[in-house]
LORO-798941 format. One line per 8 residues: number of its first residue (from 1); for each residue x, y negated, z negated of C-alpha. Coordinates in steps of 0.2 Angstrom, whole numbers, plus 5000, padded with zeros to 4 digits. Last residue first. Layout:
<rs>
NUM	X/Y/Z | ...
</rs>
This chain:
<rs>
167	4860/4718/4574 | 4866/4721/4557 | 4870/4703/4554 | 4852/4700/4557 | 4848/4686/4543 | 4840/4698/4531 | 4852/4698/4518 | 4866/4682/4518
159	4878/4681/4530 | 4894/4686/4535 | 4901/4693/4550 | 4919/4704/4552 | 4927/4703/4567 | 4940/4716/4572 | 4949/4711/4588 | 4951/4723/4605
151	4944/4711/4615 | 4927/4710/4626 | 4918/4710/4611 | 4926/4696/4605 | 4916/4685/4619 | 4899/4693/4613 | 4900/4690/4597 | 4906/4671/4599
143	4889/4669/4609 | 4880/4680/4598 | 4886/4667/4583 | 4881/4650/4595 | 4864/4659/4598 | 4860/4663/4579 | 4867/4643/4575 | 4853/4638/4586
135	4840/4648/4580 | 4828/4652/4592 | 4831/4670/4594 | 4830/4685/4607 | 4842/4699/4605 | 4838/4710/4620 | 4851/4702/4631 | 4864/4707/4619
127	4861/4723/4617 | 4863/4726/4637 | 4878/4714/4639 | 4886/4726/4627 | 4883/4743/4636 | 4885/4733/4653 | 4903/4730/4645 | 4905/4747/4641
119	4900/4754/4655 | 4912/4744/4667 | 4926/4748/4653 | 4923/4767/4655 | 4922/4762/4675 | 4938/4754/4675 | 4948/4768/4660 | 4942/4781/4674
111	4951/4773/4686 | 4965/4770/4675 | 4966/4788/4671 | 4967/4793/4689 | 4979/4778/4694 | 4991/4784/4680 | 4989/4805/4686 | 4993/4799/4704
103	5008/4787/4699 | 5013/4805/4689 | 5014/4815/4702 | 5025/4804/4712 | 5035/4800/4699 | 5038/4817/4698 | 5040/4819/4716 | 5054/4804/4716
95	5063/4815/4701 | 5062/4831/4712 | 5072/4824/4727 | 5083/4814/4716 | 5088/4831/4708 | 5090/4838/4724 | 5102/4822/4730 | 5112/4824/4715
87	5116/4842/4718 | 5119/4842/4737 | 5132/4826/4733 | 5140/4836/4718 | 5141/4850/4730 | 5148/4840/4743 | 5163/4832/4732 | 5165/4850/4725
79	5169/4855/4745 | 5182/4843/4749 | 5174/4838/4766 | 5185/4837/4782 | 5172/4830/4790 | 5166/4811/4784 | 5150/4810/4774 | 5135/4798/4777
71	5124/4799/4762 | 5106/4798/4758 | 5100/4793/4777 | 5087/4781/4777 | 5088/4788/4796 | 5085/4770/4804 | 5094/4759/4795 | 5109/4771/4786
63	5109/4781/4801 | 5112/4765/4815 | 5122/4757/4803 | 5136/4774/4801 | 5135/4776/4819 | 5141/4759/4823 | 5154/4759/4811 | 5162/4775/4820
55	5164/4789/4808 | 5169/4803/4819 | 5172/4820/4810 | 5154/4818/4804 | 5141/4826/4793 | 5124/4817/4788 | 5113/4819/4772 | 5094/4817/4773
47	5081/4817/4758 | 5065/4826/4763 | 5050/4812/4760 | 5051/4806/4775 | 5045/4820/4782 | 5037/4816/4800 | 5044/4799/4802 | 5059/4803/4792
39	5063/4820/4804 | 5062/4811/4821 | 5075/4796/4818 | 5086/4811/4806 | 5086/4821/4823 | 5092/4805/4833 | 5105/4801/4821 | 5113/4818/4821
31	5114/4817/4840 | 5101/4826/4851 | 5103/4840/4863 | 5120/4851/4857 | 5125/4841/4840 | 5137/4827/4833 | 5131/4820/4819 | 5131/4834/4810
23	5114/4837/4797 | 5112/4841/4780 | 5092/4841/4777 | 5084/4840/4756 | 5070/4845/4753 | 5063/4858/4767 | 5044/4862/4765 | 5043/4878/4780
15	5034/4877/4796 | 5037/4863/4806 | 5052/4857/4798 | 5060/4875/4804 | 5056/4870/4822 | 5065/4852/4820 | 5079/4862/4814 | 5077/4872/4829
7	5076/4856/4840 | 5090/4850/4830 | 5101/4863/4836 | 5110/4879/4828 | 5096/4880/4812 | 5102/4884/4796 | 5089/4888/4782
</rs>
């Protein structure tokens, strides 16, 4: 897409999912800077590369904190150079939404790992509470069950027959 202005860029932002924005500093109505101010609070996910023939330090800071600009590049461009830049900058751009995605699909999972877990645990609490005995070394032994339970470890009990090692 081009647009002639930043207002008409602006207008293009509006209705169409642009990723990656090439912008002059120097533009009819608002400044390269001031465009990229509006676009990263309203996209700041589209990645934002800025065109000058006037590389002023001032203007450079003011892009780079504000804008969370890409790159800054200086007019005449040598064209490889920019399509290297428009290259690395798309690639980027989909690598951030991939990570993206996949925070989402990790926080899903773990979600579902919590309340498996939650279940689990009441599942275990459960079968404990409804073993009721006297015996002291019985108790000290459902104690130590119960604790591993909460592990990933492999216990084996012994025990002669008919003692409850089954329960």
């Amino acid at each position: 897409y081009i647009a002639e202005s930043a207002f008409e860029g602006l207008d293009i932002l509006s209705k169409e999912v642009i990723h990656l924005i090439i912008s002059d500093q120097r533009m009819a109505g608002l400044s390269g800077t001031e465009f990229l101010k509006k676009v990263v609070r309203k996209y700041p996910d589209t990645l934002r590369i800025i065109l000058t023939g006037y590389a002023d330090i001032k203007t450079v800071m003011q892009a780079i904190n504000e804008c969370e600009i890409y790159r800054f590049l200086t007019k005449p461009w040598n064209e490889d150079g920019l399509r290297k830049t428009i290259e690395s900058a798309l690639e980027i751009y989909h690598l951030r939404n991939e990570n993206k995605l996949l925070l989402y699909k990790l926080k899903e999972v773990n979600e579902k790992l919590k309340l498996e877990n939650s279940f689990l645990k009441a599942e275990i609490a459960l079968e404990y509470d409804n073993i009721i005995t006297q015996d002291i070394n019985f108790q000290k032994t459902l104690k130590k069950v119960h604790q591993v339970a909460l592990t990933d470890s492999t216990v084996l009990i012994q025990g002669e027959t008919g003692t409850g090692k089954e329960v």
